[in-house]
TITI-12016 format. One line per 2 residues: number of its first residue (from 1); their letters; for each residue x, y, z of C-alpha. Coordinates in pm, whole numbers, always signed. Layout:
BEGIN
NUM = a = X,Y,Z | ...
! end
This chain:
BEGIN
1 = xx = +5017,+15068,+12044 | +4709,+15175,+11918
3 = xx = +4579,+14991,+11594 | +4270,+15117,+11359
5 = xx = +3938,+14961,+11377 | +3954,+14909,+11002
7 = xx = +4339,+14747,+11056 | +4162,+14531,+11355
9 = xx = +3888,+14400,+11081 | +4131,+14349,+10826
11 = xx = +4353,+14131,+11023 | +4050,+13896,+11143
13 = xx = +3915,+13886,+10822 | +4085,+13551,+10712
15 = xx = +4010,+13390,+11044 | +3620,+13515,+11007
17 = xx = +3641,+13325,+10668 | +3781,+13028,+10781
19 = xx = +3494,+13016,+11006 | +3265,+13054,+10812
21 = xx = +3357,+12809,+10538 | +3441,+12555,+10809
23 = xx = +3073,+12588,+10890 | +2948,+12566,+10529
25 = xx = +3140,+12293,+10520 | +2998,+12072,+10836
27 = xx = +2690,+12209,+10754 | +2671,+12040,+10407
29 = xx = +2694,+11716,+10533 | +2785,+11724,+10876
31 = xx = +2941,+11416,+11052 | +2804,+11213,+10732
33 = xx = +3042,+11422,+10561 | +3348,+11309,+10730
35 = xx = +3265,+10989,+10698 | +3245,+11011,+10354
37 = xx = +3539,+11142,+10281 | +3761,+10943,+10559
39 = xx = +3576,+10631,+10330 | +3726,+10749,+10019
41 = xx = +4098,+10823,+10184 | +4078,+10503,+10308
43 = xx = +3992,+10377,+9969 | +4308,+10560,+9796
45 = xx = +4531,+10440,+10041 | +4426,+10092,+10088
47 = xx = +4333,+10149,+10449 | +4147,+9837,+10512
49 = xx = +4124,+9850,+10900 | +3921,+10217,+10892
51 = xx = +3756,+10087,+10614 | +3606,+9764,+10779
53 = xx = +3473,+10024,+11044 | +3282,+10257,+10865
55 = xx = +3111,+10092,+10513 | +3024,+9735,+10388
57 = xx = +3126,+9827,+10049 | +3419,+9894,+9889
59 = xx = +3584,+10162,+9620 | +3875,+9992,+9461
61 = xx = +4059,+10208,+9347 | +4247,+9980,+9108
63 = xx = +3890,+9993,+8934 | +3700,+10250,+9054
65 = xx = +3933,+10500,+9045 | +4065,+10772,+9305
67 = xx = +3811,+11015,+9462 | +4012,+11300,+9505
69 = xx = +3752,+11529,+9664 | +3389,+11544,+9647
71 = xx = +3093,+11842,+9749 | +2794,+11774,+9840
73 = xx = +2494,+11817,+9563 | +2203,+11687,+9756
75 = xx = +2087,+11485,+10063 | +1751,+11280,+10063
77 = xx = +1509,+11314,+10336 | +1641,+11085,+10615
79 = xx = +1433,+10755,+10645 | +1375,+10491,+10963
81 = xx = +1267,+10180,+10943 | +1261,+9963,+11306
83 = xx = +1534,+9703,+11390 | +1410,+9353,+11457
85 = xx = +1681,+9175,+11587 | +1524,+9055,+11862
87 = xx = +1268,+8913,+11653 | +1518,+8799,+11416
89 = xx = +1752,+8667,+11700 | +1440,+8452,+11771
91 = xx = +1307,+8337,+11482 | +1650,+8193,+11442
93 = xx = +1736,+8045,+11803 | +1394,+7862,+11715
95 = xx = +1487,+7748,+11358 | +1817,+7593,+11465
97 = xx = +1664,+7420,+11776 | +1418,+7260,+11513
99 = xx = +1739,+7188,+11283 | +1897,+7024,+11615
101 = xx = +1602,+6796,+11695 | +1562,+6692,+11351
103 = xx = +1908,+6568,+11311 | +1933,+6381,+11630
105 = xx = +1559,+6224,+11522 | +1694,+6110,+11160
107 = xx = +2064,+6007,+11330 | +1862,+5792,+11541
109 = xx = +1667,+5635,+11255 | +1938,+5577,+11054
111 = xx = +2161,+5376,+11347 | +1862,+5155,+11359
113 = xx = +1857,+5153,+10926 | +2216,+5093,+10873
115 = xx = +2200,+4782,+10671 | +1884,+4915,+10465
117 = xx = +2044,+5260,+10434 | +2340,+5117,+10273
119 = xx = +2157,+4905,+10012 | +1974,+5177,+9914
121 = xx = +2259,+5435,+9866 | +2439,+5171,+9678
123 = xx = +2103,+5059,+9464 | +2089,+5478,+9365
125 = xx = +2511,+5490,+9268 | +2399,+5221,+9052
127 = xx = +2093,+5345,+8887 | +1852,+5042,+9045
129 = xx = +1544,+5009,+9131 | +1451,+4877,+9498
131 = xx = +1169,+4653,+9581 | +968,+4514,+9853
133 = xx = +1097,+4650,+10217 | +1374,+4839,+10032
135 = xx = +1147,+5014,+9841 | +926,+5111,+10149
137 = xx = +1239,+5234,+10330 | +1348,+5438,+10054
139 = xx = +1011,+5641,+10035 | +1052,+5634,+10410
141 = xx = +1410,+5817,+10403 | +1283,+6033,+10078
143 = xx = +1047,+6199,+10388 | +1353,+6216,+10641
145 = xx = +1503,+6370,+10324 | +1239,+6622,+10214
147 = xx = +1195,+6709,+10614 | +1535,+6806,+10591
149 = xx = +1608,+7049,+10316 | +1252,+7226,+10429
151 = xx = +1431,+7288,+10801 | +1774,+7374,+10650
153 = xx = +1651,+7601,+10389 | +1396,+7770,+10699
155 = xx = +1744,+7772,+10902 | +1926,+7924,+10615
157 = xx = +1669,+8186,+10540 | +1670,+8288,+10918
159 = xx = +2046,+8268,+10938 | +2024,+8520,+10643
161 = xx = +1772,+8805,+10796 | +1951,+8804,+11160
163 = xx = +2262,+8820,+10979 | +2214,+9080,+10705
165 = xx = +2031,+9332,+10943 | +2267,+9252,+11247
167 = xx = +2616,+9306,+11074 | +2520,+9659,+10976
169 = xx = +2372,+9744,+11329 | +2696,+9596,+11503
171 = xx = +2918,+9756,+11272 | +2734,+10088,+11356
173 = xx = +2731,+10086,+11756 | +3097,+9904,+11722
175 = xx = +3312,+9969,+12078 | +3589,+9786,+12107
177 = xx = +3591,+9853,+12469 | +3231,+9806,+12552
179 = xx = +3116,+9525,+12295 | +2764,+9488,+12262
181 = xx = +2523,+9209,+12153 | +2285,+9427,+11935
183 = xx = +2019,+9142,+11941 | +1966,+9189,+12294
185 = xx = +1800,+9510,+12174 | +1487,+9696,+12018
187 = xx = +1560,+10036,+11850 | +1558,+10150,+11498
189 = xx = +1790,+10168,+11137 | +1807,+10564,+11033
191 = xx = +1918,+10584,+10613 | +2021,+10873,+10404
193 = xx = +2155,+10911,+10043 | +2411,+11170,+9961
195 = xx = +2416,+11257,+9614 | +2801,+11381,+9534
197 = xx = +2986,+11580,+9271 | +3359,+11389,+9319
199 = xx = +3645,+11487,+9124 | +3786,+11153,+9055
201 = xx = +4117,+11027,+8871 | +4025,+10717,+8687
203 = xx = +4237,+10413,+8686 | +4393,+10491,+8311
205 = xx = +4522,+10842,+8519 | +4199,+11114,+8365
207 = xx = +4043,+11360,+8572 | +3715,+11284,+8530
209 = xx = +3389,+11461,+8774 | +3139,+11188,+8877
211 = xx = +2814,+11243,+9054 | +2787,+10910,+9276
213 = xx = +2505,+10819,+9522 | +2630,+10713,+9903
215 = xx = +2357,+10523,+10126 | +2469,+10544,+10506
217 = xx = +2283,+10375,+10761 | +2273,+10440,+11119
219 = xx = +2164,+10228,+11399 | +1997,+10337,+11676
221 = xx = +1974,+10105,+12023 | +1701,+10110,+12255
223 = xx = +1724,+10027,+12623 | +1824,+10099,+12978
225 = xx = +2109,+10330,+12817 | +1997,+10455,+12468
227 = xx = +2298,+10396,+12218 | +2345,+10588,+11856
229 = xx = +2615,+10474,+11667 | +2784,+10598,+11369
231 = xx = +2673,+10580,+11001 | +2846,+10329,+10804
233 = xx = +2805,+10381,+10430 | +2674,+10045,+10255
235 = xx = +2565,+10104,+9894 | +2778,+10325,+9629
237 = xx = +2601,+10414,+9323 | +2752,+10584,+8985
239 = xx = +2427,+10760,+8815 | +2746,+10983,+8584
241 = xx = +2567,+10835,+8307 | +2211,+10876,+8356
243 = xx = +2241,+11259,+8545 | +2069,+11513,+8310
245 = x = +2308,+11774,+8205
! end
């Protein structure tokens, strides 16, 4: 049966728009998109497990409020910054060893102190003042002591870099089936900010349009076999207030 042109244009018509807004849709945002909105799904239905894989912040709906839907008003210029968890990993394996010796140095000091050790921590419960050889060995273990909150708080410190920069790159190139030590590599730490208009329904149960600010990271691994892995969104701002109308 022979069908008009104009009946063969009308008919595809709806498909042809689909299309199109499927790619106005992917194209204001992209994968970033879906991310952002499989983040705030998660968020409404308490989806803990898909959110632990994709943000390092939460939306609690219980206080936040329900983002219903959201478009996309602008997206920042995307900035990289390079990943140094190998330095990191370093700077760390080196504070701890120095943590390690220190300990087994002062352990050793003390076994041999035991007797003086224990008249002076009983002299400070009391308030006293030592004298003579006591006296000497407390400004002796006052050094032991001073040595040791400068190495703990340089092993703290260095726990706290490798940790803060390696969570977000792990959580990024995550594979359950092909783990990977991300401080075995070089590479980089891509961010954007995604400024959205969400239709939101707050906790009291009002429809309320927010504009809130999404930073997603990205990490990407350098070696033998180049890995990019996913952006993870790990700040949430609401600028509602401060947005000029």
């Amino acid at each position: 049966m022979h069908r008009p042109r104009y009946a063969i244009g009308f008919l595809l018509a709806p498909i042809l728009f689909a299309m199109v807004f499927a790619a106005v849709g992917c194209g204001a945002g992209g994968t970033e998109k879906l991310t952002i909105d499989r983040f705030f799904g998660a968020s409404r239905m308490g989806d803990n497990v898909t959110l632990g894989g994709i943000a390092t912040v939460a939306f609690d709906p219980r206080v936040e409020g329900q983002v219903t839907g959201s478009s996309v008003v602008s997206v920042s210029e995307e900035q990289v910054t390079p990943l140094r968890l190998k330095e990191l990993a370093a700077a760390y394996e080196e504070a701890r060893r120095a943590s390690e010796d220190l300990n087994k140095r002062k352990l050793a000091y003390q076994d041999q102190h035991t007797e003086e050790l224990n008249r002076l921590l009983d002299a400070e419960r009391k308030g006293l003042k030592l004298r003579g050889k006591d006296a000497e060995f407390q400004a002796a273990w006052n050094k032991w002591r001073e040595e040791t909150a400068a190495v703990e708080k340089n092993l703290s410190a260095a726990r706290g870099k490798l940790q803060a920069e390696r969570s977000i790159a792990e959580m990024s190139v995550f594979n359950p089936q092909n783990p990977i030590d991300a401080t075995q590599y070089d590479g980089e730490l891509a961010m954007k900010e995604y400024t959205l208009s969400a239709a939101t329904i707050t906790p009291a149960g009002q429809r309320v349009t927010r504009r809130l600010v999404l930073t997603l990271q990205q990490a990407r691994l350098k070696g033998e076999t180049p890995i990019t892995g996913r952006w993870i969104i790990t700040k949430i701002t609401d600028v509602t207030a401060s947005k000029t109308p």
